[in-house]
CHARMM internal coordinates of N, CA and C (Angstrom, degrees):
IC EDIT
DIST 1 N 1 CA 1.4466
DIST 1 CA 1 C 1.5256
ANGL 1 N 1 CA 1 C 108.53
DIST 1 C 2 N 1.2905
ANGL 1 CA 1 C 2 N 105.09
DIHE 1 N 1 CA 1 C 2 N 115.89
DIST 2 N 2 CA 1.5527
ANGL 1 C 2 N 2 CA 105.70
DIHE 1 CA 1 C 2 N 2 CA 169.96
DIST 2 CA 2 C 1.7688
ANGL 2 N 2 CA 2 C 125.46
DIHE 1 C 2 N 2 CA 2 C -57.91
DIST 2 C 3 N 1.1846
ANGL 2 CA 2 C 3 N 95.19
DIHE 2 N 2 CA 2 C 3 N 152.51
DIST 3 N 3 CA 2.1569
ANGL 2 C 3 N 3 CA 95.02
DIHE 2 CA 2 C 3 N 3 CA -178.45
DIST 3 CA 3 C 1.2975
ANGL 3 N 3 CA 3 C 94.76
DIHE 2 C 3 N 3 CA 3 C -94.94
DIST 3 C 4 N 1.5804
ANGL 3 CA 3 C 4 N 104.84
DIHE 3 N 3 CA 3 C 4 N 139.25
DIST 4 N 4 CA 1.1669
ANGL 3 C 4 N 4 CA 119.83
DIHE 3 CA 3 C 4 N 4 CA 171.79
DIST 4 CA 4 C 0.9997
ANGL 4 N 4 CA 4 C 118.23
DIHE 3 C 4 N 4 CA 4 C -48.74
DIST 4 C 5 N 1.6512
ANGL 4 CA 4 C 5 N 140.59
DIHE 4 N 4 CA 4 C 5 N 164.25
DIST 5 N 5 CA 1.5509
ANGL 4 C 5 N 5 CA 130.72
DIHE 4 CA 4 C 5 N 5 CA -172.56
DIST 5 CA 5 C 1.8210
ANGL 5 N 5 CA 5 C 83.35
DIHE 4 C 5 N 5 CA 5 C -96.68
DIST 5 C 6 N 1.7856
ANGL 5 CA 5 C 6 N 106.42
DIHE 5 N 5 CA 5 C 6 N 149.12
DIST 6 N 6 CA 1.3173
ANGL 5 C 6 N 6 CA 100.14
DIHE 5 CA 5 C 6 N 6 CA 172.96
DIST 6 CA 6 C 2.0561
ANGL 6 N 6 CA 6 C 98.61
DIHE 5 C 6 N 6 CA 6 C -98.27
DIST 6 C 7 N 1.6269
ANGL 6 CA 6 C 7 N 100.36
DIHE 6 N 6 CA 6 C 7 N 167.90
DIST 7 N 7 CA 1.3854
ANGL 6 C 7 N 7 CA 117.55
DIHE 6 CA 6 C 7 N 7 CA 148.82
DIST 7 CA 7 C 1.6628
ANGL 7 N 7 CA 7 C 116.59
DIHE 6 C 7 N 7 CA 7 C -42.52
DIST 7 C 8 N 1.1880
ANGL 7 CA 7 C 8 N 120.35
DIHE 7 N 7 CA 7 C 8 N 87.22
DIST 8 N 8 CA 1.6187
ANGL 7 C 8 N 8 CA 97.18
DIHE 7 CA 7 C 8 N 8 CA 171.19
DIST 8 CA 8 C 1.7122
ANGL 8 N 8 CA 8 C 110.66
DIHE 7 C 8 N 8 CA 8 C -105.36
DIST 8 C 9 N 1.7524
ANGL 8 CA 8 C 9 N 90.18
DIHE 8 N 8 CA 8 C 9 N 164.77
DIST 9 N 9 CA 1.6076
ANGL 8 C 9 N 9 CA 106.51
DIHE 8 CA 8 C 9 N 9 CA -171.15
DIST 9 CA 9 C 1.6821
ANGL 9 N 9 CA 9 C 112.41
DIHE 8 C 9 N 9 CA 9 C -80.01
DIST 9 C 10 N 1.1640
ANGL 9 CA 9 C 10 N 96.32
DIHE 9 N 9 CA 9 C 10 N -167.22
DIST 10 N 10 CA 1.4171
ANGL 9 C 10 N 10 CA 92.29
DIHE 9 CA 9 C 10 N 10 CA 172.48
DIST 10 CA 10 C 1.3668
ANGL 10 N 10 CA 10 C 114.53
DIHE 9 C 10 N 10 CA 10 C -93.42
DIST 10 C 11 N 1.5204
ANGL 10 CA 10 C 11 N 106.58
DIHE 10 N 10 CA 10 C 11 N -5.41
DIST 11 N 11 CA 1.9199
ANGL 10 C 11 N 11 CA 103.01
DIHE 10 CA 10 C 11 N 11 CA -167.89
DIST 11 CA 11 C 1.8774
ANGL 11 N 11 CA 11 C 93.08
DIHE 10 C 11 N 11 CA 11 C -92.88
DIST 11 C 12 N 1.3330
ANGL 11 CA 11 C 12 N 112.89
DIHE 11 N 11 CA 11 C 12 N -22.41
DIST 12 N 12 CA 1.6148
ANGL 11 C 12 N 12 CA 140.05
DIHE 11 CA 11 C 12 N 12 CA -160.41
DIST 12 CA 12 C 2.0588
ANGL 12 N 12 CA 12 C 81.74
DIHE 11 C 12 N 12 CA 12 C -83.62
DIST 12 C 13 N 1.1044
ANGL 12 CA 12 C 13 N 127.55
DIHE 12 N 12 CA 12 C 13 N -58.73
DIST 13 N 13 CA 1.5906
ANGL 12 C 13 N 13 CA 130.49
DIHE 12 CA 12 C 13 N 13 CA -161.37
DIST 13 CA 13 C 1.8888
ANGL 13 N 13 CA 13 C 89.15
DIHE 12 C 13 N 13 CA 13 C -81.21
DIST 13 C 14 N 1.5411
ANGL 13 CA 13 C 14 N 129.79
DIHE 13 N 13 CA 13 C 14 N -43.79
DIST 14 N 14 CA 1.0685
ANGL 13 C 14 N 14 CA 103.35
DIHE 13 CA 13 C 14 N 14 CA -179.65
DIST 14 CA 14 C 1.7244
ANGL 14 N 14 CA 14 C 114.03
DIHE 13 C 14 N 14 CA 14 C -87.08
DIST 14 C 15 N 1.0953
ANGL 14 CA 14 C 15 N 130.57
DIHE 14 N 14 CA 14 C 15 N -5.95
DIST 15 N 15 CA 1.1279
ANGL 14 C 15 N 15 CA 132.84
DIHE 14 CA 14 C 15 N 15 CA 139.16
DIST 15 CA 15 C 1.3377
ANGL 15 N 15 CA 15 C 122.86
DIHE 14 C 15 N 15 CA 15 C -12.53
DIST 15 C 16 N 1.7981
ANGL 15 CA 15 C 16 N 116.22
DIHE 15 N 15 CA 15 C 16 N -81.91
DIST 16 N 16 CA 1.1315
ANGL 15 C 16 N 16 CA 117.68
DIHE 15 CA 15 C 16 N 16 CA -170.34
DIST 16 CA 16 C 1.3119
ANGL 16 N 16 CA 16 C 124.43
DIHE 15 C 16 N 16 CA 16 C -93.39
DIST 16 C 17 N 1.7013
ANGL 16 CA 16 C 17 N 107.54
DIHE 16 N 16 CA 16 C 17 N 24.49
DIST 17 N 17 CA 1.4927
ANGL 16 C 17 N 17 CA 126.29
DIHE 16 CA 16 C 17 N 17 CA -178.71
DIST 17 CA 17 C 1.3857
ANGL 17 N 17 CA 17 C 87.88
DIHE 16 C 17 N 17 CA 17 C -97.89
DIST 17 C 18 N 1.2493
ANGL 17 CA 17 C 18 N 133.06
DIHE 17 N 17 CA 17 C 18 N -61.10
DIST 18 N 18 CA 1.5456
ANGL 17 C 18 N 18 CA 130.55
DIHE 17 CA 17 C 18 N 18 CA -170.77
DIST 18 CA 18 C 1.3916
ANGL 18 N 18 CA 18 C 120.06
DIHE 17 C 18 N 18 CA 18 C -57.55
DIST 18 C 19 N 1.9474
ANGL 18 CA 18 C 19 N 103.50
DIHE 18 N 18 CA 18 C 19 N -21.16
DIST 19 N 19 CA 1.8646
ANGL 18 C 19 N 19 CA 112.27
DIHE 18 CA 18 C 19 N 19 CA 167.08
DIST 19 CA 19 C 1.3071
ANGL 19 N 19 CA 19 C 99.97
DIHE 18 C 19 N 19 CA 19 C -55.22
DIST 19 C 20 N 1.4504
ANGL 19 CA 19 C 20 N 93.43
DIHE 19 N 19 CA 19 C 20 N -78.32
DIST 20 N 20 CA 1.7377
ANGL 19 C 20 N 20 CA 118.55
DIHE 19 CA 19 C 20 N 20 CA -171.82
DIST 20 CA 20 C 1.9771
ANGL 20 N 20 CA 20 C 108.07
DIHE 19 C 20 N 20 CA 20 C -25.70
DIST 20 C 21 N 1.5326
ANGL 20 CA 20 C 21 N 109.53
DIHE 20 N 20 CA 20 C 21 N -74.28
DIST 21 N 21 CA 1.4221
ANGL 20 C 21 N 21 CA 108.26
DIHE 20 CA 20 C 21 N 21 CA 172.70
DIST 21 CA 21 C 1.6659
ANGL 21 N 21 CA 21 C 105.98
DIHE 20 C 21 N 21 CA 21 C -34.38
DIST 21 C 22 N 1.0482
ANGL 21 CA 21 C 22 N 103.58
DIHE 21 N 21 CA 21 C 22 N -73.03
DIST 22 N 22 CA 1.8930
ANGL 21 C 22 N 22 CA 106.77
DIHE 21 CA 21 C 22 N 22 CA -162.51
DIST 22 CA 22 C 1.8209
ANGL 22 N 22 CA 22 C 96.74
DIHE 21 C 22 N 22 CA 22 C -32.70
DIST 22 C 23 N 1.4632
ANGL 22 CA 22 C 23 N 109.66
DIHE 22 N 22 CA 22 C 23 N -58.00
DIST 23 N 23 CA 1.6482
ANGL 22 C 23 N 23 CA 126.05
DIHE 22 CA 22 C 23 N 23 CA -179.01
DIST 23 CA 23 C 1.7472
ANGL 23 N 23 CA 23 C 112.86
DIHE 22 C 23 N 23 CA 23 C -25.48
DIST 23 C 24 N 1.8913
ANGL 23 CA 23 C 24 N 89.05
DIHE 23 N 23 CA 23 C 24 N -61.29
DIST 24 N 24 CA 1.4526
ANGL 23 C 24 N 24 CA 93.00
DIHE 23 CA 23 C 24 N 24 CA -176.99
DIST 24 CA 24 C 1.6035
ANGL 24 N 24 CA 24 C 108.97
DIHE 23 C 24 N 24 CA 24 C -66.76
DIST 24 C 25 N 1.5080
ANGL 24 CA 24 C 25 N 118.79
DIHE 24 N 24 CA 24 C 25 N -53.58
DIST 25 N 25 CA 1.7318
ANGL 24 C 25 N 25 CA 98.05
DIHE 24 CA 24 C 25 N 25 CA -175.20
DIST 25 CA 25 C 0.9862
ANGL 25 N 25 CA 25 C 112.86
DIHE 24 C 25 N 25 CA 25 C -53.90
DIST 25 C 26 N 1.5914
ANGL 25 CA 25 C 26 N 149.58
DIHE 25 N 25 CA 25 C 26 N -44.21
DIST 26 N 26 CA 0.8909
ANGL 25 C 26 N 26 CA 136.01
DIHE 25 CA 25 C 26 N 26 CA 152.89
DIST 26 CA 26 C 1.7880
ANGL 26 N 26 CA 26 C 138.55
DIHE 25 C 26 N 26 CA 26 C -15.02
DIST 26 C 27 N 1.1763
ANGL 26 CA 26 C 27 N 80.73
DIHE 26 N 26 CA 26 C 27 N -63.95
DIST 27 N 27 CA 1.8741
ANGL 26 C 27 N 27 CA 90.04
DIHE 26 CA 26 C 27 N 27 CA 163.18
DIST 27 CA 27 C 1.4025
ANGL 27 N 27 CA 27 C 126.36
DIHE 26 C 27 N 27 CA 27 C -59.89
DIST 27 C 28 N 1.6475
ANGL 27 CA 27 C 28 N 115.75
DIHE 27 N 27 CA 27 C 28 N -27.33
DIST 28 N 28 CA 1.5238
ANGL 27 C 28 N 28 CA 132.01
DIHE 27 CA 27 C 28 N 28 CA -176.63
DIST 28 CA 28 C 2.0517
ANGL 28 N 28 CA 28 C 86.06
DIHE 27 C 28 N 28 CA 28 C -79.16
DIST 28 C 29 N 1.0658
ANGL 28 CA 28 C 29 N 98.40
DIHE 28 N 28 CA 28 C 29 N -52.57
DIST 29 N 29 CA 1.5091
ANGL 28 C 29 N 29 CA 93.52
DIHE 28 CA 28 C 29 N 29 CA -172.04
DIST 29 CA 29 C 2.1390
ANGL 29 N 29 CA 29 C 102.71
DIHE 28 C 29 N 29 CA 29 C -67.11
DIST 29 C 30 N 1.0818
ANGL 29 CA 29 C 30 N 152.99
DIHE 29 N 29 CA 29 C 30 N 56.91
DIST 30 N 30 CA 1.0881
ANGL 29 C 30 N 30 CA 159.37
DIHE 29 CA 29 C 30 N 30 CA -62.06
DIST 30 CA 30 C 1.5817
ANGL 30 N 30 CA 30 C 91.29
DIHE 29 C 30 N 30 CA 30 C -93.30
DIST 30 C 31 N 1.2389
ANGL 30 CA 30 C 31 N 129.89
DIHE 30 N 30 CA 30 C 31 N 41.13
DIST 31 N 31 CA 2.0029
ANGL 30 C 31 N 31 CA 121.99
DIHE 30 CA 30 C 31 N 31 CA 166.83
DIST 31 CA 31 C 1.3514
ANGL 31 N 31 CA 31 C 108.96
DIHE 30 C 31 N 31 CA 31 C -95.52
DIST 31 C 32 N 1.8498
ANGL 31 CA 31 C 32 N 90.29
DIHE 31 N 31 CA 31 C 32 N 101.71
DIST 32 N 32 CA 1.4443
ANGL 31 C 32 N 32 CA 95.09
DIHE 31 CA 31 C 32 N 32 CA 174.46
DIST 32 CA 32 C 1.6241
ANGL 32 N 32 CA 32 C 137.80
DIHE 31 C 32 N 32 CA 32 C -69.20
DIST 32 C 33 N 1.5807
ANGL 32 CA 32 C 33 N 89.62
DIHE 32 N 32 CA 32 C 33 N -26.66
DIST 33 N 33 CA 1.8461
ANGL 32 C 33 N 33 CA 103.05
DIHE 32 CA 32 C 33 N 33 CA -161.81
DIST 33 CA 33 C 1.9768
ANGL 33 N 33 CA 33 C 82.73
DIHE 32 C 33 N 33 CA 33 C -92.25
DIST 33 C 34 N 1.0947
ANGL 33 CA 33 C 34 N 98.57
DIHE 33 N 33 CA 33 C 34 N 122.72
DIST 34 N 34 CA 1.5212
ANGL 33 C 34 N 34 CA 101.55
DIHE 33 CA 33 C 34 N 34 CA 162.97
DIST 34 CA 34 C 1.6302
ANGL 34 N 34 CA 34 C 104.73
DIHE 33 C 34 N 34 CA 34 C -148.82
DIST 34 C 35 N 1.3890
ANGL 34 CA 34 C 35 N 104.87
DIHE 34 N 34 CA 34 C 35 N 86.57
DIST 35 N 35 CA 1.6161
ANGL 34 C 35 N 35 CA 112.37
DIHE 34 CA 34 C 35 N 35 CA 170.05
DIST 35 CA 35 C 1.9538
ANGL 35 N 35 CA 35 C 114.29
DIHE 34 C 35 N 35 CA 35 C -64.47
DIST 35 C 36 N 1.0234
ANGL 35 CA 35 C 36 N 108.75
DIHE 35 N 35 CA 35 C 36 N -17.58
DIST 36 N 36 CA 1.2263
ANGL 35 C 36 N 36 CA 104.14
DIHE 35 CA 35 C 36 N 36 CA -153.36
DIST 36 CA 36 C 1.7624
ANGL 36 N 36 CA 36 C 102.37
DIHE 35 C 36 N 36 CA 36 C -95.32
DIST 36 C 37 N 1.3986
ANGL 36 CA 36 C 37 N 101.44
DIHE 36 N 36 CA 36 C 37 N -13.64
DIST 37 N 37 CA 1.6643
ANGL 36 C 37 N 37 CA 103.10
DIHE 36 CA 36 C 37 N 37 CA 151.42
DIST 37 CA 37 C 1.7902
ANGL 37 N 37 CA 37 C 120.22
DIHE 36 C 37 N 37 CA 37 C -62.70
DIST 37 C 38 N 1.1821
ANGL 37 CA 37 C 38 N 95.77
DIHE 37 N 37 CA 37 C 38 N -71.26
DIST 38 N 38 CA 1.8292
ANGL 37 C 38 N 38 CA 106.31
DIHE 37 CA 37 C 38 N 38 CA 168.37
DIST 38 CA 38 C 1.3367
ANGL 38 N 38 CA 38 C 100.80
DIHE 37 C 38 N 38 CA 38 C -52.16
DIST 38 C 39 N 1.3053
ANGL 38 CA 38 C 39 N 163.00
DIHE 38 N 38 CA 38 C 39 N -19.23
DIST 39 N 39 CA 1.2241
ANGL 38 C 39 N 39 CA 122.60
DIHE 38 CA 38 C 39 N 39 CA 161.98
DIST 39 CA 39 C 1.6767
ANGL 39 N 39 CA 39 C 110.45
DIHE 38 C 39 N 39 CA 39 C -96.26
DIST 39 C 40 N 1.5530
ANGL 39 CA 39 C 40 N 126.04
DIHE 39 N 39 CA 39 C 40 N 3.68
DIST 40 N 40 CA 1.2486
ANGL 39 C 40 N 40 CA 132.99
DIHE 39 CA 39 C 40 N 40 CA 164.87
DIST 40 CA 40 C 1.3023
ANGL 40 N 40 CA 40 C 102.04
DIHE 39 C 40 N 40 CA 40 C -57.51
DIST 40 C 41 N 1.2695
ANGL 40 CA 40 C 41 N 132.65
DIHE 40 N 40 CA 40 C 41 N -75.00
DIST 41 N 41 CA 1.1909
ANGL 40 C 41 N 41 CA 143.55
DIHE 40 CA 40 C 41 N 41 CA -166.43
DIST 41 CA 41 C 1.3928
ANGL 41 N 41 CA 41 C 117.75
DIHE 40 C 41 N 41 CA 41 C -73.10
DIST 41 C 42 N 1.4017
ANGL 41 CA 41 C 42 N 98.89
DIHE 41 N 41 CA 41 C 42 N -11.95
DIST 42 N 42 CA 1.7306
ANGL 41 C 42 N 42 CA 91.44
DIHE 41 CA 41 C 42 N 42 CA 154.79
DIST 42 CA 42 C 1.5197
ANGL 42 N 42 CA 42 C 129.85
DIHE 41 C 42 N 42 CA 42 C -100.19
DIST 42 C 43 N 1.4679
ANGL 42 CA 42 C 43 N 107.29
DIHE 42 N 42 CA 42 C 43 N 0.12
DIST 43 N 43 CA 0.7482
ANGL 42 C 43 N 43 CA 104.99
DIHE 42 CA 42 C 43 N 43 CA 168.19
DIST 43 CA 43 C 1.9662
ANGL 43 N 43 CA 43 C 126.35
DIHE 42 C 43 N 43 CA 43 C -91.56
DIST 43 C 44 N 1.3628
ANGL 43 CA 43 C 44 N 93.91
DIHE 43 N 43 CA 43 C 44 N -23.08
DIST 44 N 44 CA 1.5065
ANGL 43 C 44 N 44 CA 111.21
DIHE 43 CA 43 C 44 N 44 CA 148.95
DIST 44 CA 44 C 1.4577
ANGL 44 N 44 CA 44 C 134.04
DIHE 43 C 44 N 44 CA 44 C -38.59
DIST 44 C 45 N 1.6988
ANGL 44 CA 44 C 45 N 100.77
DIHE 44 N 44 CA 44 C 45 N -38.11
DIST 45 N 45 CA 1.6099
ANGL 44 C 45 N 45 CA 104.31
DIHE 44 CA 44 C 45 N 45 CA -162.18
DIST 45 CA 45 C 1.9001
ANGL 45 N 45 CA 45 C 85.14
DIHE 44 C 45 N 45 CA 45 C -99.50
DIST 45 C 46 N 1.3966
ANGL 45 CA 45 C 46 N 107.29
DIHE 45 N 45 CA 45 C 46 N -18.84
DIST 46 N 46 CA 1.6733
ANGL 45 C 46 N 46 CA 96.19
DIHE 45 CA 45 C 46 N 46 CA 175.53
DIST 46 CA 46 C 1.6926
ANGL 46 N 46 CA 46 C 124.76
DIHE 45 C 46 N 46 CA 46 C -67.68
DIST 46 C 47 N 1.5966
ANGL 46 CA 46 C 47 N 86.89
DIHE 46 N 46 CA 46 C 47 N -46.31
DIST 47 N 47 CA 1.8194
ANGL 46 C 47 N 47 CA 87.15
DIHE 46 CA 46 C 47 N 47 CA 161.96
DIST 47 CA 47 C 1.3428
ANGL 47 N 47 CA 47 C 138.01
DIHE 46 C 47 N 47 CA 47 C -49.75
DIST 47 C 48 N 1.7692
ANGL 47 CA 47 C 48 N 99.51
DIHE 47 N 47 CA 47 C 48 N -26.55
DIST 48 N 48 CA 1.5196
ANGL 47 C 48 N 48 CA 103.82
DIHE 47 CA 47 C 48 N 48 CA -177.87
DIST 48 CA 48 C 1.4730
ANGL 48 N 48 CA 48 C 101.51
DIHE 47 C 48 N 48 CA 48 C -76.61
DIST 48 C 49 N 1.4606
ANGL 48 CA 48 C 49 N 118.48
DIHE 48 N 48 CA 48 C 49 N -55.49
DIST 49 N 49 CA 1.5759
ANGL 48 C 49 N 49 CA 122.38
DIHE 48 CA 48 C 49 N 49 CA 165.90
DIST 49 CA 49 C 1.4904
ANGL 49 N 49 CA 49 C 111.68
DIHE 48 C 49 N 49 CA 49 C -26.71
DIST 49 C 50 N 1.1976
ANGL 49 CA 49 C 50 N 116.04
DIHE 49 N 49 CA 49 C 50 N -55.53
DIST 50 N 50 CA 1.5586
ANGL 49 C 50 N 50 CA 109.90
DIHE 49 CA 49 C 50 N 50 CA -160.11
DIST 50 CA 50 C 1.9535
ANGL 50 N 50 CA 50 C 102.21
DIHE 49 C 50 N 50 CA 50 C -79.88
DIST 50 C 51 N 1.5489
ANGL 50 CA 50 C 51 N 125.22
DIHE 50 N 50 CA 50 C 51 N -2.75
DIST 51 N 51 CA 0.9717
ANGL 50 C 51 N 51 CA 114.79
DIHE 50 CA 50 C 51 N 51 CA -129.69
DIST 51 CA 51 C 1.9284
ANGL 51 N 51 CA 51 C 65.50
DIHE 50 C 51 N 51 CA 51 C -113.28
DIST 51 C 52 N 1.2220
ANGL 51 CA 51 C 52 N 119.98
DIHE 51 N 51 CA 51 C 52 N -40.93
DIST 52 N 52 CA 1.6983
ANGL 51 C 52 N 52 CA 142.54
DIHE 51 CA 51 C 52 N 52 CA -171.79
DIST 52 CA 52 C 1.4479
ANGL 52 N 52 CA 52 C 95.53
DIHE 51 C 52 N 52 CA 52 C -70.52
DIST 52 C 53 N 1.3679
ANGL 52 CA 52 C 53 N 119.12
DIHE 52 N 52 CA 52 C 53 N -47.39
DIST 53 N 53 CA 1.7796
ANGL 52 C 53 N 53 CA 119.98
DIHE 52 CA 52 C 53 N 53 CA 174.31
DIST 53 CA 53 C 1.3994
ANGL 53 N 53 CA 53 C 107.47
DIHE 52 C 53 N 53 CA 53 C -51.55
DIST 53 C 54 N 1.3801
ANGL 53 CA 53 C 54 N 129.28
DIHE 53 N 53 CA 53 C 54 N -77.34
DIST 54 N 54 CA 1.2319
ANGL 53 C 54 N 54 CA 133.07
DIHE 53 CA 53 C 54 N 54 CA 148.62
DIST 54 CA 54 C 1.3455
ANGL 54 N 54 CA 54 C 135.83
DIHE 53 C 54 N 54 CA 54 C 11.01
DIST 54 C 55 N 1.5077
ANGL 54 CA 54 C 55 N 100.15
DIHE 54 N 54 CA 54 C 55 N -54.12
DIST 55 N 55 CA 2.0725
ANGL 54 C 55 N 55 CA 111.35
DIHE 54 CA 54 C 55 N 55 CA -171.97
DIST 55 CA 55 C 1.3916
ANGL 55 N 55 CA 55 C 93.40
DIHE 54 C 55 N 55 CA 55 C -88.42
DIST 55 C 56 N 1.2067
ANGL 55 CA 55 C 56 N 131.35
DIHE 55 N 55 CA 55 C 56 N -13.37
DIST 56 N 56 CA 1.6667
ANGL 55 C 56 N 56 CA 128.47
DIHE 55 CA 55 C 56 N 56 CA -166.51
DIST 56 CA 56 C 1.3958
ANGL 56 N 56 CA 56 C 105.28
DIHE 55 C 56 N 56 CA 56 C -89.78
END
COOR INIT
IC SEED 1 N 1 CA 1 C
IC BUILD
């Protein structure tokens, strides 16, 4: 079962812009496998989840 997509903020969207960047130099520098971005940003979209669980 897929997770719902959460509401994210703006500190939550520039968050996973500063993953993403780090990702790409990384990739320019030629390291392809970088798990530890994808679980950054999932762990991002969990906070927003838990943050939306919370207000309910």
């Amino acid at each position: 079962m897929a997770k719902p997509e959460p509401k994210l903020t703006i500190a939550d969207k520039l968050a996973i812009v500063r993953l993403e960047a780090r990702g790409i130099r990384r990739a320019a520098a030629g390291i392809q496998h970088q798990p530890d971005i994808d679980r950054g940003i999932e762990r991002i979209k969990d906070r927003a989840r838990n943050r939306a669980a919370k207000r309910k």
